[in-house]
DRENGULO-239867 format. One record per residue (C-alpha): residue in one letter; x, y, z. Coordinates in steps of 0.02 Angstrom, whole numbers, plus 50000, padded with zeros to 5 digits. Example, Ala and Ser with C-alpha at 12.3 -4.5 7.8 and 13.67 -1.06 7.14 Angstrom:
<pts>
A506154977550390
S506844994750357
</pts>
This chain:
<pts>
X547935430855471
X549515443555443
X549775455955475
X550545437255535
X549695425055518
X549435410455693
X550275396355656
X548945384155594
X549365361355641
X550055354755479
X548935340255436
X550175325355339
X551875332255403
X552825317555376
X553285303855262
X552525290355349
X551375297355470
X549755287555463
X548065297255438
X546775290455585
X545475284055468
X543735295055481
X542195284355593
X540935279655450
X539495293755467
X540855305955543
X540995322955454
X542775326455380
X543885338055486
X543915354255437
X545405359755346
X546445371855482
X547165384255377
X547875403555354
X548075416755212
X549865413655203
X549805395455187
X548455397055044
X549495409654967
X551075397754973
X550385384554879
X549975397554767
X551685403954752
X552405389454727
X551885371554776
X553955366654817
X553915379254937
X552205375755009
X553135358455042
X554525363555124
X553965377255235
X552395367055269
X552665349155253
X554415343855258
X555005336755421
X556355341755471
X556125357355383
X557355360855268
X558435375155340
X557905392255280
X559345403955229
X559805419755374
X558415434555363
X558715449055266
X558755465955307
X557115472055233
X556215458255327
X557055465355496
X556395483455445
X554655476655413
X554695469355577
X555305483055691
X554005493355596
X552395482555623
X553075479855809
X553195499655853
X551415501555757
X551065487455890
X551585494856052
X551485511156022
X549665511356064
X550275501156232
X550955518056273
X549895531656392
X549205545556276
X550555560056322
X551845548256298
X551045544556095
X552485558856019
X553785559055917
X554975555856063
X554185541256103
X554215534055942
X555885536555926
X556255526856103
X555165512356029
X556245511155857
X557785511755969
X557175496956088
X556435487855955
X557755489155806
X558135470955729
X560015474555654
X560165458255556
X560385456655385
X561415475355331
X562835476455246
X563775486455390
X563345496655535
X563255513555455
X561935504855324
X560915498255507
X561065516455570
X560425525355417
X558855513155407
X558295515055591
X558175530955561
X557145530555385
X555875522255499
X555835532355635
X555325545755527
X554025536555408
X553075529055570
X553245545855640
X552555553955478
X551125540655467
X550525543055641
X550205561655625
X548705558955539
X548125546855675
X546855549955807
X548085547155943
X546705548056091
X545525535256003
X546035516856066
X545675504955915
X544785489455935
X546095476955938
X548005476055880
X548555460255824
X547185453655869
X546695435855828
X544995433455726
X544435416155679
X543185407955519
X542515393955504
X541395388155361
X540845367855320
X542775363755256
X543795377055329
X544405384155501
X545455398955465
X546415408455576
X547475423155573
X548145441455674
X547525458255599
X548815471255620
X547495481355682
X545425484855718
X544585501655706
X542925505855761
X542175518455635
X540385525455671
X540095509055735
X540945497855608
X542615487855596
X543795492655489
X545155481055467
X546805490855434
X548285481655375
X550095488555368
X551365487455231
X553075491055214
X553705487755047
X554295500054902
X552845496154803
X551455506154839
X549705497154857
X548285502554764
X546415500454775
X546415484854663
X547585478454800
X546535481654943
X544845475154820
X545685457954749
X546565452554912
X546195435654981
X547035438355165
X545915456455188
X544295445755121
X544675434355248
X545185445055412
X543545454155391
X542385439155390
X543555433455533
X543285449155623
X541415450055593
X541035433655668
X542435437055800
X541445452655846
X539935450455780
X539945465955704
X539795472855535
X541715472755454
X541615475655252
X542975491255247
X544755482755238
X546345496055213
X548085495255160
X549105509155249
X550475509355172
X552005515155315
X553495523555199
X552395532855092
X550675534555182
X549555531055042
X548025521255122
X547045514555002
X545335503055031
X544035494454967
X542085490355059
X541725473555025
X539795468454991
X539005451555071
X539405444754904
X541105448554866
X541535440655035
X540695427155008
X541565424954837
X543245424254916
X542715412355049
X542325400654902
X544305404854834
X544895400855016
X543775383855018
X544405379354817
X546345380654872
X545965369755048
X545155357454941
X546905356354852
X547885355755006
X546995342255083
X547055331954934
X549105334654944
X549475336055102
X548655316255116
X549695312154956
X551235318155057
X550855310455192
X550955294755093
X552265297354975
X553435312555045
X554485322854943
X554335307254799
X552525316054786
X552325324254622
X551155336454667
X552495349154739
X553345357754576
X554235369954588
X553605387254496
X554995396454458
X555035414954432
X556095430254471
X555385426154674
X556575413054669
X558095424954695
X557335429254861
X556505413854913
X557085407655092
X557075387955031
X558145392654854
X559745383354917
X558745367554903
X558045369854750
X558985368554594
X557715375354495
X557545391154579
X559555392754566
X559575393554397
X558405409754408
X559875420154438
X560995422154566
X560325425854772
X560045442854825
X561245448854953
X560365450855131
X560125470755108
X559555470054923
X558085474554955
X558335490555035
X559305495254888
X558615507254751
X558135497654593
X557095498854431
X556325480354435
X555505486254613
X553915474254552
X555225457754560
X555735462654734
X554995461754896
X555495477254977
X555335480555151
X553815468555175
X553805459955344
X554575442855363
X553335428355420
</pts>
Protein backbone atom coordinates (compact mmCIF):
# COMPACT_ATOMS: atom_id res chain seq x y z
CA UNK A 1 0.00 0.00 0.00
CA UNK A 2 1.92 3.32 -1.39
CA UNK A 3 3.84 4.86 -0.50
CA UNK A 4 3.50 2.15 -3.71
CA UNK A 5 1.42 -0.01 -3.54
CA UNK A 6 2.58 -4.35 -4.44
CA UNK A 7 1.20 -5.23 -7.39
CA UNK A 8 -1.93 -7.22 -6.47
CA UNK A 9 -3.12 -10.61 -9.52
CA UNK A 10 -5.86 -9.04 -11.56
CA UNK A 11 -8.76 -11.43 -11.22
CA UNK A 12 -10.90 -11.36 -14.98
CA UNK A 13 -8.00 -9.85 -17.09
CA UNK A 14 -9.19 -10.82 -20.27
CA UNK A 15 -12.04 -11.01 -22.62
CA UNK A 16 -12.51 -14.53 -22.64
CA UNK A 17 -10.71 -15.90 -19.82
CA UNK A 18 -12.94 -18.44 -18.10
CA UNK A 19 -13.58 -18.11 -14.23
CA UNK A 20 -12.81 -21.82 -12.58
CA UNK A 21 -16.24 -22.32 -11.18
CA UNK A 22 -16.17 -22.30 -7.04
CA UNK A 23 -16.53 -26.34 -5.42
CA UNK A 24 -20.15 -26.26 -3.92
CA UNK A 25 -19.52 -25.62 0.01
CA UNK A 26 -16.15 -23.77 -0.94
CA UNK A 27 -15.80 -20.23 0.50
CA UNK A 28 -15.37 -17.46 -2.25
CA UNK A 29 -11.76 -16.26 -2.80
CA UNK A 30 -10.92 -13.39 -1.21
CA UNK A 31 -10.77 -10.36 -3.27
CA UNK A 32 -6.69 -9.50 -3.63
CA UNK A 33 -6.63 -5.95 -3.66
CA UNK A 34 -4.58 -2.44 -2.88
CA UNK A 35 -5.40 1.27 -2.00
CA UNK A 36 -4.60 2.33 -5.37
CA UNK A 37 -6.68 -0.04 -7.19
CA UNK A 38 -9.76 0.85 -4.88
CA UNK A 39 -9.00 4.33 -5.42
CA UNK A 40 -8.96 3.84 -9.34
CA UNK A 41 -12.23 2.60 -9.66
CA UNK A 42 -13.04 5.44 -7.72
CA UNK A 43 -11.42 7.84 -9.98
CA UNK A 44 -12.75 6.67 -12.74
CA UNK A 45 -14.09 3.20 -13.68
CA UNK A 46 -12.47 3.63 -17.66
CA UNK A 47 -9.35 3.90 -16.16
CA UNK A 48 -9.75 1.22 -13.52
CA UNK A 49 -10.26 -0.87 -16.88
CA UNK A 50 -7.48 -0.05 -18.62
CA UNK A 51 -4.76 0.07 -16.12
CA UNK A 52 -6.33 -2.97 -14.48
CA UNK A 53 -8.16 -5.08 -16.82
CA UNK A 54 -7.36 -4.51 -20.36
CA UNK A 55 -5.05 -7.00 -21.93
CA UNK A 56 -2.82 -5.86 -23.65
CA UNK A 57 -2.85 -2.80 -21.72
CA UNK A 58 -3.46 0.01 -23.56
CA UNK A 59 -0.15 2.00 -23.83
CA UNK A 60 0.20 4.68 -21.20
CA UNK A 61 1.58 8.05 -22.49
CA UNK A 62 5.76 8.85 -21.46
CA UNK A 63 6.04 9.96 -17.56
CA UNK A 64 6.14 13.39 -16.66
CA UNK A 65 8.48 15.28 -14.91
CA UNK A 66 6.76 15.75 -11.57
CA UNK A 67 6.27 11.99 -11.37
CA UNK A 68 10.24 11.60 -11.87
CA UNK A 69 10.75 14.21 -8.91
CA UNK A 70 8.33 12.30 -6.71
CA UNK A 71 10.25 9.34 -7.36
CA UNK A 72 13.85 10.35 -6.84
CA UNK A 73 12.44 11.91 -3.65
CA UNK A 74 10.65 8.82 -2.01
CA UNK A 75 13.82 6.73 -3.25
CA UNK A 76 16.57 9.07 -1.34
CA UNK A 77 13.96 9.10 1.78
CA UNK A 78 14.44 5.26 1.06
CA UNK A 79 18.11 4.74 1.11
CA UNK A 80 19.19 7.28 2.96
CA UNK A 81 18.58 5.39 6.12
CA UNK A 82 20.68 2.41 4.20
CA UNK A 83 23.49 4.81 4.86
CA UNK A 84 25.96 4.43 8.22
CA UNK A 85 25.00 7.24 10.73
CA UNK A 86 28.10 9.75 9.99
CA UNK A 87 27.47 9.39 6.53
CA UNK A 88 23.32 10.70 7.28
CA UNK A 89 24.52 14.75 6.24
CA UNK A 90 23.84 17.01 3.94
CA UNK A 91 26.69 15.74 1.74
CA UNK A 92 25.34 12.59 1.61
CA UNK A 93 22.08 13.56 0.63
CA UNK A 94 23.25 15.40 -1.97
CA UNK A 95 25.39 12.22 -3.42
CA UNK A 96 22.01 10.25 -3.17
CA UNK A 97 19.92 12.97 -5.31
CA UNK A 98 22.84 12.92 -7.75
CA UNK A 99 22.85 8.95 -8.12
CA UNK A 100 19.31 8.70 -7.97
CA UNK A 101 18.00 11.70 -10.24
CA UNK A 102 15.26 10.40 -12.87
CA UNK A 103 15.75 13.26 -15.78
CA UNK A 104 12.70 12.30 -17.86
CA UNK A 105 9.98 14.31 -18.56
CA UNK A 106 11.69 18.36 -18.42
CA UNK A 107 11.44 20.65 -20.83
CA UNK A 108 15.38 21.04 -21.21
CA UNK A 109 18.39 20.37 -19.27
CA UNK A 110 18.71 23.63 -17.43
CA UNK A 111 14.83 22.96 -16.24
CA UNK A 112 16.39 19.04 -14.99
CA UNK A 113 19.27 20.93 -13.28
CA UNK A 114 17.27 23.53 -11.43
CA UNK A 115 14.80 20.73 -10.05
CA UNK A 116 17.51 18.32 -8.68
CA UNK A 117 18.52 20.82 -6.85
CA UNK A 118 14.95 22.09 -5.33
CA UNK A 119 15.05 18.56 -3.91
CA UNK A 120 18.18 18.30 -2.63
CA UNK A 121 17.41 21.06 -0.50
CA UNK A 122 13.71 20.20 0.63
CA UNK A 123 14.87 16.48 1.65
CA UNK A 124 17.77 18.09 3.17
CA UNK A 125 15.49 20.65 5.04
CA UNK A 126 13.00 17.82 6.05
CA UNK A 127 15.58 15.59 7.52
CA UNK A 128 16.94 18.11 9.99
CA UNK A 129 14.23 17.61 12.17
CA UNK A 130 14.79 13.83 12.03
CA UNK A 131 16.29 11.68 14.66
CA UNK A 132 19.06 10.60 12.43
CA UNK A 133 20.52 7.87 15.03
CA UNK A 134 17.03 6.23 15.59
CA UNK A 135 16.59 3.30 12.87
CA UNK A 136 12.75 3.19 12.08
CA UNK A 137 10.92 0.11 12.00
CA UNK A 138 10.67 -0.66 8.47
CA UNK A 139 10.99 1.41 5.06
CA UNK A 140 8.94 0.30 2.41
CA UNK A 141 8.05 -2.23 4.08
CA UNK A 142 5.28 -4.59 3.03
CA UNK A 143 2.23 -5.00 5.55
CA UNK A 144 -0.61 -7.28 4.65
CA UNK A 145 -4.85 -7.47 5.73
CA UNK A 146 -6.94 -9.76 5.40
CA UNK A 147 -10.57 -9.72 6.54
CA UNK A 148 -13.62 -12.47 5.32
CA UNK A 149 -13.67 -10.77 1.52
CA UNK A 150 -10.48 -9.01 1.26
CA UNK A 151 -6.61 -9.63 1.15
CA UNK A 152 -4.99 -6.31 0.88
CA UNK A 153 -1.60 -5.58 0.35
CA UNK A 154 0.53 -2.67 0.09
CA UNK A 155 4.43 -0.82 0.98
CA UNK A 156 4.44 1.94 3.70
CA UNK A 157 6.97 4.50 2.88
CA UNK A 158 8.01 4.13 6.26
CA UNK A 159 7.47 2.58 10.18
CA UNK A 160 8.33 4.40 13.37
CA UNK A 161 8.46 3.04 16.68
CA UNK A 162 7.16 5.72 19.14
CA UNK A 163 7.16 4.87 22.95
CA UNK A 164 6.36 1.59 21.80
CA UNK A 165 3.82 2.23 19.05
CA UNK A 166 3.83 2.28 15.16
CA UNK A 167 3.44 5.16 13.53
CA UNK A 168 2.91 4.87 9.97
CA UNK A 169 4.52 7.90 8.16
CA UNK A 170 3.71 8.49 4.62
CA UNK A 171 5.56 10.94 2.25
CA UNK A 172 4.18 13.45 -0.18
CA UNK A 173 5.46 15.48 -2.72
CA UNK A 174 2.93 17.53 -4.33
CA UNK A 175 2.25 21.45 -4.20
CA UNK A 176 -0.72 20.96 -2.26
CA UNK A 177 -0.16 20.84 1.21
CA UNK A 178 -2.01 18.00 3.26
CA UNK A 179 -3.95 18.77 6.13
CA UNK A 180 -5.31 16.90 9.11
CA UNK A 181 -8.62 16.07 7.35
CA UNK A 182 -6.25 14.44 4.85
CA UNK A 183 -4.40 12.34 7.11
CA UNK A 184 -8.19 11.60 9.18
CA UNK A 185 -10.42 10.73 5.88
CA UNK A 186 -7.73 8.69 3.99
CA UNK A 187 -8.55 5.22 2.92
CA UNK A 188 -4.77 4.03 1.98
CA UNK A 189 -3.41 5.40 5.82
CA UNK A 190 -6.68 3.46 7.37
CA UNK A 191 -5.50 0.63 5.67
CA UNK A 192 -1.50 0.54 6.10
CA UNK A 193 -2.09 0.79 9.81
CA UNK A 194 -4.39 -2.18 10.22
CA UNK A 195 -1.86 -3.80 7.79
CA UNK A 196 0.94 -2.92 9.99
CA UNK A 197 -0.78 -3.87 13.24
CA UNK A 198 -1.47 -7.38 12.24
CA UNK A 199 1.96 -7.40 10.36
CA UNK A 200 3.53 -6.56 13.72
CA UNK A 201 1.19 -7.24 16.01
CA UNK A 202 1.51 -4.16 17.52
CA UNK A 203 -0.61 -1.27 18.31
CA UNK A 204 -0.54 1.20 14.95
CA UNK A 205 -3.55 3.96 15.20
CA UNK A 206 -1.13 7.25 14.51
CA UNK A 207 -0.85 7.56 10.58
CA UNK A 208 1.18 10.96 9.24
CA UNK A 209 1.50 12.83 6.13
CA UNK A 210 5.00 14.48 5.95
CA UNK A 211 4.77 16.51 3.56
CA UNK A 212 8.69 16.78 1.72
CA UNK A 213 8.72 20.50 -0.06
CA UNK A 214 7.16 22.23 2.67
CA UNK A 215 7.53 20.05 5.86
CA UNK A 216 4.17 20.37 7.26
CA UNK A 217 3.41 16.86 8.92
CA UNK A 218 0.14 16.60 9.76
CA UNK A 219 -1.74 13.33 11.50
CA UNK A 220 -4.52 11.89 12.74
CA UNK A 221 -4.83 8.70 15.73
CA UNK A 222 -7.28 6.48 14.54
CA UNK A 223 -9.68 4.68 17.26
CA UNK A 224 -10.63 0.75 16.92
CA UNK A 225 -13.69 2.13 15.34
CA UNK A 226 -12.72 4.43 12.81
CA UNK A 227 -10.50 1.63 11.44
CA UNK A 228 -12.84 -0.57 11.43
CA UNK A 229 -15.17 1.86 9.52
CA UNK A 230 -12.79 2.12 6.69
CA UNK A 231 -12.23 -1.56 6.49
CA UNK A 232 -15.99 -1.72 5.77
CA UNK A 233 -15.27 1.23 2.76
CA UNK A 234 -12.35 -1.06 1.54
CA UNK A 235 -14.78 -4.32 1.67
CA UNK A 236 -17.98 -2.03 -0.10
CA UNK A 237 -15.60 -1.01 -3.21
CA UNK A 238 -14.13 -4.95 -3.49
CA UNK A 239 -17.62 -6.00 -3.51
CA UNK A 240 -17.91 -3.70 -6.71
CA UNK A 241 -14.83 -4.89 -8.28
CA UNK A 242 -15.55 -8.40 -8.09
CA UNK A 243 -18.90 -7.99 -9.43
CA UNK A 244 -17.03 -6.14 -12.63
CA UNK A 245 -14.12 -7.56 -12.93
CA UNK A 246 -16.42 -11.12 -13.61
CA UNK A 247 -18.64 -8.94 -15.96
CA UNK A 248 -15.33 -8.13 -17.85
CA UNK A 249 -14.22 -11.12 -17.87
CA UNK A 250 -17.26 -12.04 -19.78
CA UNK A 251 -17.97 -9.23 -21.87
CA UNK A 252 -14.53 -7.05 -22.19
CA UNK A 253 -14.39 -3.57 -23.00
CA UNK A 254 -18.33 -4.11 -24.55
CA UNK A 255 -18.94 -4.15 -20.56
CA UNK A 256 -20.89 -1.18 -19.54
CA UNK A 257 -19.81 -0.94 -16.22
CA UNK A 258 -16.45 1.01 -17.10
CA UNK A 259 -17.61 4.83 -17.83
CA UNK A 260 -15.58 7.08 -18.05
CA UNK A 261 -15.79 10.10 -15.26
CA UNK A 262 -14.51 12.93 -16.72
CA UNK A 263 -13.08 15.84 -14.88
CA UNK A 264 -10.20 18.32 -15.03
CA UNK A 265 -7.88 14.76 -14.04
CA UNK A 266 -8.41 13.91 -17.43
CA UNK A 267 -5.75 16.44 -18.75
CA UNK A 268 -3.22 14.45 -16.83
CA UNK A 269 -4.49 11.02 -16.97
CA UNK A 270 -1.84 8.46 -18.41
CA UNK A 271 -4.75 6.44 -20.51
CA UNK A 272 -6.36 10.06 -22.03
CA UNK A 273 -5.14 9.26 -25.66
CA UNK A 274 -7.62 6.44 -25.63
CA UNK A 275 -10.32 8.07 -24.37
CA UNK A 276 -12.27 10.49 -26.27
CA UNK A 277 -14.08 11.65 -23.51
CA UNK A 278 -11.30 12.72 -21.48
CA UNK A 279 -9.93 14.65 -24.74
CA UNK A 280 -12.52 16.82 -24.87
CA UNK A 281 -11.58 18.04 -21.18
CA UNK A 282 -9.04 20.26 -22.55
CA UNK A 283 -6.02 19.86 -24.12
CA UNK A 284 -2.86 17.38 -22.37
CA UNK A 285 -0.54 18.88 -20.05
CA UNK A 286 2.94 19.11 -21.32
CA UNK A 287 5.36 16.55 -19.43
CA UNK A 288 6.77 19.41 -16.96
CA UNK A 289 3.35 21.11 -16.28
CA UNK A 290 3.27 20.20 -13.26
CA UNK A 291 6.28 21.66 -11.93
CA UNK A 292 5.10 24.84 -13.24
CA UNK A 293 3.60 27.63 -10.97
CA UNK A 294 -0.18 27.83 -11.33
CA UNK A 295 -3.38 29.13 -9.62
CA UNK A 296 -5.69 25.92 -10.24
CA UNK A 297 -2.85 23.94 -8.03
CA UNK A 298 -6.12 21.78 -6.65
CA UNK A 299 -6.69 20.40 -10.58
CA UNK A 300 -3.08 19.38 -10.75
CA UNK A 301 -1.11 16.73 -9.41
CA UNK A 302 2.05 18.29 -8.54
CA UNK A 303 5.05 16.54 -7.74
CA UNK A 304 3.15 13.38 -6.38
CA UNK A 305 5.00 10.14 -7.08
CA UNK A 306 4.17 8.14 -10.17
CA UNK A 307 2.77 4.46 -9.50
Amino acid sequence: MTGADAEEPTQGSAPGVSRQAALPGMPTPLYPASPSRLLAWLDCPRRYRMQYLDRPRPQARPQRAHTSVGITTHNVLRDFWDLPPGRRTPDGVAELVRSSWIDVGFRDPEQSAAWRLRVRDAVVDYLRGADRERQPVGIERSVALRTESIAVTGRVDRLDDRDGELVVVDYKTGRQVPTEEDARTSLPLALYAAGAARTFRRECVRVELHHVPSGTQVAHVHTAESISSKIDEAESIATDLRRVDAEFADLGVESPSFPPRPSPLCTWCDFRAHCAEGQRMGPEKSDWAGLEDRSDVGAEPGWARGE
